[in-house]
C-alpha positions in Angstrom: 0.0 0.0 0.0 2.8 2.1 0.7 3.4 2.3 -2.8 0.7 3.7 -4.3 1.3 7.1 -3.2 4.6 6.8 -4.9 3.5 6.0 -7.9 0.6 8.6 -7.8 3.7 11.2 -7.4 6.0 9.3 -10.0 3.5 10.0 -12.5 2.1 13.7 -11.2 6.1 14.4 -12.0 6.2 12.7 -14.7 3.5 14.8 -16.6 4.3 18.2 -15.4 8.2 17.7 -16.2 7.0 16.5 -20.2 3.5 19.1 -20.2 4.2 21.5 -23.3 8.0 21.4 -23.3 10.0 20.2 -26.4 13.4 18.5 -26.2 15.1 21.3 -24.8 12.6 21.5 -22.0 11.8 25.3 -22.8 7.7 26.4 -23.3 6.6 24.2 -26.4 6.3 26.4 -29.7 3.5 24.6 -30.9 1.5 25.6 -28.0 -0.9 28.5 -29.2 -2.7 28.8 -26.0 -4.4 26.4 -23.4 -8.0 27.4 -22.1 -9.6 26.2 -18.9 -10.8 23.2 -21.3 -8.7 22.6 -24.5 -4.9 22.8 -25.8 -4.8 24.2 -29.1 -1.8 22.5 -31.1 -0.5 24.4 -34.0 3.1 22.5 -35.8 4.0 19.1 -36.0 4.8 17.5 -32.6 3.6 14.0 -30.9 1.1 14.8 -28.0 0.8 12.2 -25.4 -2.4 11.3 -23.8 -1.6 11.0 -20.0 -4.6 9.8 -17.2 -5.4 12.5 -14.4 -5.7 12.3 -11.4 -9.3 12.0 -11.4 -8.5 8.6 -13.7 -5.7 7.4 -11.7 -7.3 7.4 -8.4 -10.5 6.0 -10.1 -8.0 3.1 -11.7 -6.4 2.2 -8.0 -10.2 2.1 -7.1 -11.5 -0.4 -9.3 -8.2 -2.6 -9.7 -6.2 -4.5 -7.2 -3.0 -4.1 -6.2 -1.3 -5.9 -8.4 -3.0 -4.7 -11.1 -3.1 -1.0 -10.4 0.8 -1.5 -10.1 1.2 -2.6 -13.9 -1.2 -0.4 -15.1 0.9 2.1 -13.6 4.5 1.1 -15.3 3.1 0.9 -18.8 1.4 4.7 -17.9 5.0 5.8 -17.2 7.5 3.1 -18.9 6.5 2.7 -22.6 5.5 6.9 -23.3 9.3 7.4 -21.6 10.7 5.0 -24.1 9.0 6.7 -27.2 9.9 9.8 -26.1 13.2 9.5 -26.0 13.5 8.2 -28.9 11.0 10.6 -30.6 13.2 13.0 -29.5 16.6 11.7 -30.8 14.6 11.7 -34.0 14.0 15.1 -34.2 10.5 14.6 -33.2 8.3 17.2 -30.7 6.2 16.0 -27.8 4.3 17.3 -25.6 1.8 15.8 -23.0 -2.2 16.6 -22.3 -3.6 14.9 -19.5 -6.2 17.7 -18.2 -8.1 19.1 -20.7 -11.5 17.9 -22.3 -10.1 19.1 -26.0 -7.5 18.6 -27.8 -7.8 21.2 -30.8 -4.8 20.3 -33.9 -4.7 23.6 -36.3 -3.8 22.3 -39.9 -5.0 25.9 -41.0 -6.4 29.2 -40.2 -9.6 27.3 -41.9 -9.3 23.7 -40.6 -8.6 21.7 -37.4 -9.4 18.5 -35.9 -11.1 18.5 -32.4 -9.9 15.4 -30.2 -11.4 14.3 -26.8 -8.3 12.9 -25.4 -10.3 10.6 -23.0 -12.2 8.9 -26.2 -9.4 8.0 -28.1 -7.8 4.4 -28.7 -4.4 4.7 -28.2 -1.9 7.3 -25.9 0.0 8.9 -29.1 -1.2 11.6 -31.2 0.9 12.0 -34.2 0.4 15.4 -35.9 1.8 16.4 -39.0 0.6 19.8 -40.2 0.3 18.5 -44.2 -1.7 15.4 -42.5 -4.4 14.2 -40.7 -3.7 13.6 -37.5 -3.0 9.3 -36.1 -3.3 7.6 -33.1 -1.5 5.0 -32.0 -0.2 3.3 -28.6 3.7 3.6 -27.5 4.0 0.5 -26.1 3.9 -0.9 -29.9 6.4 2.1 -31.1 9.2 -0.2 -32.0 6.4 -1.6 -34.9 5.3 1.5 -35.5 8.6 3.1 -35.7 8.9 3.0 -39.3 5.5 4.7 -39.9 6.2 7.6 -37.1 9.4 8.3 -39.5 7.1 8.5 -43.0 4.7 10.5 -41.2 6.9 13.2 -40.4 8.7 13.3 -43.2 12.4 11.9 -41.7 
């Protein structure tokens, strides 16, 4: 039991230290702004789909021990892995984990409107020119080659 507020912090840190921040760890340029309920994306970057803390203490709730524990390491072990190597390729990130919206501006004209919470997988990949794809980092190895085409590298 003693380790579930450990994790709960592990992952609290975890998201603020990787929230809008590219490689360098400075304020995220494709950021336009953040309201109460959306973040509004406007270049190419990966945005990772985090639980809050709303869904974390909801997932200790319903899960035992055991359970809760793994679902824990795969929240924070395979999104560490693809970042890192997303960044090493060049490749933005950023993380949303409170907002209801997640708003991807191809143009002044057209965007794609995302609830993070509905979607199947805990990658967003966003390439201006393209629509936007989901998919889940603990298969990034496989999906490795794809991330590259996406983006152009």
């Amino acid at each position: 039991m003693r380790k579930y507020p450990l994790h709960i912090i592990a992952i609290i840190l975890l998201l603020i230290s990787a929230a809008g921040c590219n490689k360098s760890g400075q304020a995220h340029p494709s950021v336009i702004y953040t309201t109460e309920n959306a973040l509004i994306v406007d270049s190419s970057c990966v945005i990772f789909v985090a639980p809050d803390t709303t869904e974390i203490a909801r997932m200790h709730a319903q899960s035992s021990e055991e359970d809760y524990q793994t679902w824990v390491d795969q929240m924070t072990w395979y999104p560490g892995i693809a970042r890192t190597a997303l960044h090493d390729m060049g490749i933005n990130t950023m993380t949303i984990h409170d907002k209801k919206y997640l708003v991807l501006k191809l143009s002044k004209k057209e965007e794609f409107v995302m609830n993070p919470k509905k979607i199947s997988g805990d990658m967003v990949l966003f390439n201006k020119k393209k629509k936007p794809f989901v998919v889940n980092s603990a298969d990034f190895d496989a999906n490795k080659g794809f991330i590259l085409k996406y983006f152009d590298k």
